[in-house]
N, C-alpha and C positions, 0 to 999 in steps of 0.2 A: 729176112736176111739175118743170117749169125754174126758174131763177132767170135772171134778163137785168138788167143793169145798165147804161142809157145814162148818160152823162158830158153834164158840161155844155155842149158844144158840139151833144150831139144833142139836144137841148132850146133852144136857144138861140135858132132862131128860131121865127116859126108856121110855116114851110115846113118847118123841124124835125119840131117837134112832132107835124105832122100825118104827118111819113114813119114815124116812129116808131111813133105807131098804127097805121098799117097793117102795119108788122113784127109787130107783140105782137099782134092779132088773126085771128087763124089756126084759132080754134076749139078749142084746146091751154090748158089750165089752166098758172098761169103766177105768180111774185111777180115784180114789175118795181121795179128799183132805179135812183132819182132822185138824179141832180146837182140841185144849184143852178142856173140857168141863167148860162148862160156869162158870166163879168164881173161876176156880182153877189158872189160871194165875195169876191173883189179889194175891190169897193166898200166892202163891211160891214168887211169888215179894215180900209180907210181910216176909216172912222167909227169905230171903235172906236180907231186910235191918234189921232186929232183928239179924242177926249174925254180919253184920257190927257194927252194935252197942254195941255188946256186949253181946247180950240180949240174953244168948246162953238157957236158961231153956223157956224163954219164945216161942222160935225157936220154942224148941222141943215138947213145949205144941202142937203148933198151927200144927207141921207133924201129932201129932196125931190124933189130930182134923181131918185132913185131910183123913189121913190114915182110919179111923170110915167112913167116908163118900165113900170109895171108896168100900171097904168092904159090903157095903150096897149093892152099887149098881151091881156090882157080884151077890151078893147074890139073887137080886130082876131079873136081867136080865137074868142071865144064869141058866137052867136047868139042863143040862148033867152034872155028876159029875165030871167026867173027865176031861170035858172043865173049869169048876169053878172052878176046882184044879190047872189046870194050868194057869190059870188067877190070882188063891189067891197067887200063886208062884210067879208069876211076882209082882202085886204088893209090897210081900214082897222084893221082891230084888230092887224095885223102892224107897222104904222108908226106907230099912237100908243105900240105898244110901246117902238118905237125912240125916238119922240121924250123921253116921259117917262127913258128907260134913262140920256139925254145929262147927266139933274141928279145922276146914282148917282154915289159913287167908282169910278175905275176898279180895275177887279181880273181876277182869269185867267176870275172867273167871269160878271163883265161881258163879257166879250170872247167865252168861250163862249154864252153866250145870246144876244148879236149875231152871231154867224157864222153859228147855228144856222137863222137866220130864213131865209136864202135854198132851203135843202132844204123847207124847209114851207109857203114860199110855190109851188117849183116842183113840188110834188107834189098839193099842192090842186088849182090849175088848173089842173094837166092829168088830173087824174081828175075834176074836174068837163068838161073836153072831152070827154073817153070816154063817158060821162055821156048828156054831152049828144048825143052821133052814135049814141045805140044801143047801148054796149057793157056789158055788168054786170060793174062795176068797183066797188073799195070802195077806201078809203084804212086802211094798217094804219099807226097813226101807229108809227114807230121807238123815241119816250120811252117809249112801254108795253111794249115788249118787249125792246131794244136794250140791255143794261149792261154794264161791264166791274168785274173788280173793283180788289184795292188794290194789287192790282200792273201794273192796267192794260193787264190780260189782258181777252178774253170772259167773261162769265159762264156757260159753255155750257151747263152746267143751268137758269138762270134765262132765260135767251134758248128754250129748247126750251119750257118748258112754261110760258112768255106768250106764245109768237109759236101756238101750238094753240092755247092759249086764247081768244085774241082771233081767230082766225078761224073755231073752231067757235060762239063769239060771235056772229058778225057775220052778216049774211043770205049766204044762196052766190053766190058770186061765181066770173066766169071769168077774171078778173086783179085782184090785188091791189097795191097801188102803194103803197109805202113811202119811207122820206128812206133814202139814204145817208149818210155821214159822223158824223150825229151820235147820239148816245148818252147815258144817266146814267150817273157812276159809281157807286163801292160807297155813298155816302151820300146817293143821289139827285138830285144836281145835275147840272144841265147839262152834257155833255161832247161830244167827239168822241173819231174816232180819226186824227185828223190829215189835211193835205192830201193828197187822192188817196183816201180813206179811204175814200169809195166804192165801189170796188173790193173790198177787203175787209170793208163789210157783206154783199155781194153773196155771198160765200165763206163768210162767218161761217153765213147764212141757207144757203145751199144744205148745209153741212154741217149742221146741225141738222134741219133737214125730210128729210134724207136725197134731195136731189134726182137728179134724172138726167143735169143739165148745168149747170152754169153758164157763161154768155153776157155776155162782158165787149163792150160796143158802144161805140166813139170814132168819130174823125174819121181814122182810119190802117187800113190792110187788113193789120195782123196785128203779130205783133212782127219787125221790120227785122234784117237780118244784119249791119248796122253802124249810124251813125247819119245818118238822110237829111238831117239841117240842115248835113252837111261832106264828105259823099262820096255821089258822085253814082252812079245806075244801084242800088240796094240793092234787093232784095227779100224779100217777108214771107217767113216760115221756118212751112214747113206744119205739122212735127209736131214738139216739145221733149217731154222729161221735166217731173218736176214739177221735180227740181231743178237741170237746166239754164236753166230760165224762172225759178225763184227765183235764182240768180248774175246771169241778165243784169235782173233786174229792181232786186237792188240794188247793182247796178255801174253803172246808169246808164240801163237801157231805160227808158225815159220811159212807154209807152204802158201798166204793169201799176206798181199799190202793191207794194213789196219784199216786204209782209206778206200779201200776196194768196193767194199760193200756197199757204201751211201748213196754212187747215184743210181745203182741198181735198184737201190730199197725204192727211192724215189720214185723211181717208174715201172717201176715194178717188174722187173726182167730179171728170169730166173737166172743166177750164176751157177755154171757145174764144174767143179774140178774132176779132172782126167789125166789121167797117167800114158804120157804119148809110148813109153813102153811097155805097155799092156794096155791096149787101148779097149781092149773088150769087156776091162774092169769097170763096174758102174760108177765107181768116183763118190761122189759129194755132190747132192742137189739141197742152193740153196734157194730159198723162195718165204713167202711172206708166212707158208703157216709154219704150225709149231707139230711136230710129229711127236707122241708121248710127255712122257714127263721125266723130273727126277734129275738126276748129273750125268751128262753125256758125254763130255770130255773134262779132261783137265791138261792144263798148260801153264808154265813155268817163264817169268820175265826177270832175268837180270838185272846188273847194273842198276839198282835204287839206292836213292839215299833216302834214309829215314830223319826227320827233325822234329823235334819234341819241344814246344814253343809254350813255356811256363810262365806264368804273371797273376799274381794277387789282384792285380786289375779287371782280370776279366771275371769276377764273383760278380755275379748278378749285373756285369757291363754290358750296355747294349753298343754295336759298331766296332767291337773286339776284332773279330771275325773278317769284318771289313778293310780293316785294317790289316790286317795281314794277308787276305788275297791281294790287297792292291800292290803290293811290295812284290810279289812275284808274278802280278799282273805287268809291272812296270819292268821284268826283266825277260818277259816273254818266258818264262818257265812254267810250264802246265802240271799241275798235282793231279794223281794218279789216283791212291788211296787218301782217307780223312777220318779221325777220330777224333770227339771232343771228350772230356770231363770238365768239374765247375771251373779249373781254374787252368786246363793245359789245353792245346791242339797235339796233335802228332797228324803229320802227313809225310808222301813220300813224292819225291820225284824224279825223274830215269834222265834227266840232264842237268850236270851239275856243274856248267860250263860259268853261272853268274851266282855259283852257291856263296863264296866270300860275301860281296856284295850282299848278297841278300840277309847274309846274318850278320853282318855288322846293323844291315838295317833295322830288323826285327831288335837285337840286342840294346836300342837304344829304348826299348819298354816289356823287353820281356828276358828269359833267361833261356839260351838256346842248347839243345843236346842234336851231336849229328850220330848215326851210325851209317858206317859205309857196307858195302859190298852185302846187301842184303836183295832177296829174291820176293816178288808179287808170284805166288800160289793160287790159280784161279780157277773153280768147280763151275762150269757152265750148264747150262740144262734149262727148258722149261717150265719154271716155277719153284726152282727148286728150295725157294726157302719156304714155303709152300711143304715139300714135299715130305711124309711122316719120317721117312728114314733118314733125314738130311743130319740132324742132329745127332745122330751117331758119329761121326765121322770126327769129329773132335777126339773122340774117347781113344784112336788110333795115334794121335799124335799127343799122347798126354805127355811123353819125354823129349819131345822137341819145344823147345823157346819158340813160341809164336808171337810176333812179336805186335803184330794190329790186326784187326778181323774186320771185316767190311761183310756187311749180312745185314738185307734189307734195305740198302739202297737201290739192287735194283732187284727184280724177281727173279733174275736169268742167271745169277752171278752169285756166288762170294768168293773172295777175295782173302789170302792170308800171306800176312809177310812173317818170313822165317829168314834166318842167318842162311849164306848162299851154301855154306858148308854141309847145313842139311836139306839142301834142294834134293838131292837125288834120293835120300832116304825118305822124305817126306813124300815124293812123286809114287813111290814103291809104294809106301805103305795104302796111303790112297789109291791107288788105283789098286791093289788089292782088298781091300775092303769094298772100294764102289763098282769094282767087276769084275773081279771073281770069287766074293760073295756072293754076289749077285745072281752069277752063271753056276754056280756050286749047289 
């Protein structure tokens, strides 16, 4: 059995919708994994911070707004009255949900049960479309089987023997159609696993069933050897490792969840990215080996703060080190990059939500420098500090401020932070030197 996971853009519209079914009916048993469609996550996030705010008419304006648009698309996708009725019926129970939700205090768990809705309205109606054209299709709702625990991990034993359960449950079916994103946690409430999160239900499931592929489907033909919104002529990259595609996924490739990869890796089930708009495109196969060598892509990450952590203390101090991860151990903020010399650190990290805190803390033994809006620079590839030519690629950026190098922590990677000002010129220059050099 496959798992396949279309994204909200492939669901987004009925011309969508309807290409999509014809992908996932092939006769092949199958669990299909739902976005929201396209814009309506954004929406519900808007409603959800207008009830924080207070802004409880404005809320209610934008459910309706919402509400008119779903309306629509019933109306335009489904035929059968029968089936339309029982979809006009759900969404109405999905929006008085919303409406009464606007009188609640807001809280994380307001907000989770509001975001939640868009995956279980686009999951509904579009297995009531399958439905309705002949297909034997069930809905395996995600709250019945889907949890993570208190550390905000999968549950993989409790995700393996609900997600059997509920389908030896259920009548047999040749596609089962599930939500992405969202989930319980360890106390039974409403959760997810974050934007993009889809992606890695899609993984979670495929490792549990022991699948034979997992089928990541967007609106891109594969993961890009640089990034297409700033350097033009890019091309999808046919075959990655598992953990070459987990660097460029959290360094910046946009088109895979960072968190995607790992339980794939785990069980070793190949992930493909596919382009549900040209689906004859071969995409992105990723799997456990390493196909060539050298730099295969590169990918660009925002939003870093850089901090440069000085003290006469730490010459020849042992526990230095220690002491400063625990300080952003103790604010749950994760460092990215890491540079020492005898007497500094410099590292960087992409949430700088408890950054005060954390350098008052540090400031009571060392001397702190922050730089904001600086970008992680990332050269991915098979070995590539390894590779003869690697060391060139400096000599390209000799009039850019670089401002930390990371080389040789891992084989697959390095890693360069530069001012975000020269992201786009830095992206240029390198990918002109590492391919079409190359190809020249």
């Amino acid at each position: 059995m496959k798992v396949l996971k279309f994204g909200g853009t492939s669901v987004g519209s009925i011309g969508n919708m309807m290409r999509v079914k014809e992908l996932i009916t092939d006769n092949d048993k199958k669990i299909v994994v739902l976005s929201a469609m396209s814009g309506t996550t954004n929406a519900l996030v808007e409603i959800s911070d207008l009830i924080k705010k207070g802004a409880v008419a404005q809320a209610l304006e934008n459910i309706e707004a919402l509400y008119n648009k779903y309306n629509i698309v019933i109306d335009e996708l489904l035929e059968s009255p029968s089936i339309k009725q029982e979809a006009a019926n759900y969404i109405d129970k999905i929006f008085d949900f919303l409406r009464n939700i606007t009188a609640e205090k807001h809280s994380i768990l307001v907000y989770n049960k509001i975001v939640a809705q868009g995956e279980l309205l686009s999951t509904f109606i579009f297995t009531k479309y399958l439905i309705q054209e002949g297909v034997n299709a069930r809905l395996l709702p995600a709250l019945e089987f889907m949890r993570i625990d208190k550390a905000n991990e999968p549950d993989d034993f409790y995700i393996r023997q609900n997600i059997q359960r509920i389908i030896n449950d259920a009548l047999p079916a040749d596609i089962y159609i599930t939500q992405g994103f969202i989930c319980l946690d360890a106390y039974g409430n409403v959760a997810n696993l974050q934007r993009g999160g889809s992606d890695y239900t899609a993984t979670i499931i495929g490792a549990v069933i022991e699948a034979d592929e997992v089928q990541i489907w967007t609106d891109i033909d594969g993961m890009h050897n640089n990034d297409p919104r700033f350097v033009e002529n890019t091309h999808a990259i046919s075959n990655l490792s598992f953990d070459e595609a987990a660097e460029l996924a959290y360094f910046g490739a946009k088109i895979l969840h960072p968190q995607t990869v790992m339980p794939a890796r785990e069980a070793n089930i190949p992930v493909r990215l596919k382009n549900t708009m040209d689906p004859e495109c071969y995409g992105t196969l990723i799997t456990s080996d390493y196909v060539g060598e050298g730099i295969k892509a590169i990918a660009a990450k925002d939003n870093i703060t850089a901090i440069k952590i000085k003290s006469a203390r730490m010459l020849l101090a042992h526990g230095f080190l220690k002491k400063v991860f625990e300080i952003f151990e103790k604010y749950e903020t994760s460092i990215d990059m890491i540079t020492t010399s005898e007497i500094a650190v410099s590292l960087t990290i992409d949430n700088d939500r408890n950054l005060a805190d954390i350098k008052e803390e540090l400031e009571k033994f060392s001397t702190v420098e922050i730089d904001h809006q600086q970008t992680i620079i990332c050269l991915v590839g098979h070995s590539v500090v390894k590779h003869q030519e690697t060391h060139r690629l400096f000599q390209v950026l000799q009039d850019i401020s670089v401002r930390m190098i990371s080389y040789g922590g891992s084989n697959n990677n390095i890693s360069l932070l530069v001012n975000t000002n020269d992201k786009i010129t830095a992206l240029k220059r390198l990918n002109n030197y590492v391919f079409d050099f190359a190809t020249s």
